[in-house]
N, C-alpha and C positions, 0 to 999 in steps of 0.2 A: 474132491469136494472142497470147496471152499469155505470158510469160516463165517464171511461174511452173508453166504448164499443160507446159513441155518441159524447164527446167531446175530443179536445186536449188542451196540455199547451196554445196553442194561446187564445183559449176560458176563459181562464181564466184569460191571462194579460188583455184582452180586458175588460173582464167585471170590474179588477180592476181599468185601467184606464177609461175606458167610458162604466158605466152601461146603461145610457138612450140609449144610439147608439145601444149597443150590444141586450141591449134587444128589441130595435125598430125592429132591422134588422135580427136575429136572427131567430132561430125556437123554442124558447121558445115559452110555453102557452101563447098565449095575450088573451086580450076583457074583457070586463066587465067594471061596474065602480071600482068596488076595486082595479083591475088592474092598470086602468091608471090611480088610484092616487097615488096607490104606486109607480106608474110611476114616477108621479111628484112632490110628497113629499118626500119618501125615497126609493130610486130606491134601495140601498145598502139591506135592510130589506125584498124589495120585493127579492130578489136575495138568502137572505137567509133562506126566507120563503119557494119560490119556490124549495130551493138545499131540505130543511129537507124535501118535501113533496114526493119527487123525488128517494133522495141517502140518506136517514139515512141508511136504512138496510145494502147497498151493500159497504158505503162506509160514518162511520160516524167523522172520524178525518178530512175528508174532508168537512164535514158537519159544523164540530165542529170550522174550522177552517174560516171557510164563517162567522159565528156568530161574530166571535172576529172581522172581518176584518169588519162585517157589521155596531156592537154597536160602535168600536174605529173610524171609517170613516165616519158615522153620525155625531158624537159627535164633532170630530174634524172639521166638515166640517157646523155644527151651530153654532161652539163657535169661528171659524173664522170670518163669515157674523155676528156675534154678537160681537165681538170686533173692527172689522171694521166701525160701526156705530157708533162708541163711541169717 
């Protein structure tokens, strides 16, 4: 399947700016416990979990590029809430 055959550009600002929304609302895979804690621990990683399980074959820069977006946007967004505490 191709990425582009079920989503557009929108689909993806969205999920950059608000992953829990998009993947709440969305027709991503949900359920399970792993699910929703990737939900609520690292939505960003669930997002790049689910792109490489999906589109590596059809579409893996895209893939590739989920990963950067997902370690750099975690990272920045713990060492935020961990420097605001201090």
């Amino acid at each position: 399947m191709n990425f582009w055959d079920v989503h557009s550009w929108g689909f993806i600002v969205a999920m950059c700016i608000f992953p829990r929304l998009t993947l709440l609302f969305s027709s991503v895979v949900s359920g399970g416990v792993l699910w929703w804690l990737g939900w609520l621990i690292a939505p960003r990683l669930m997002v790049a979990i689910l792109a490489t399980s999906a589109y590596w074959e059809t579409n893996p820069v895209l893939v590739s590029v989920t990963w950067l977006w997902a370690l750099i946007g975690e990272g920045l967004e713990k060492g935020t809430v961990a420097n605001a505490r201090d």
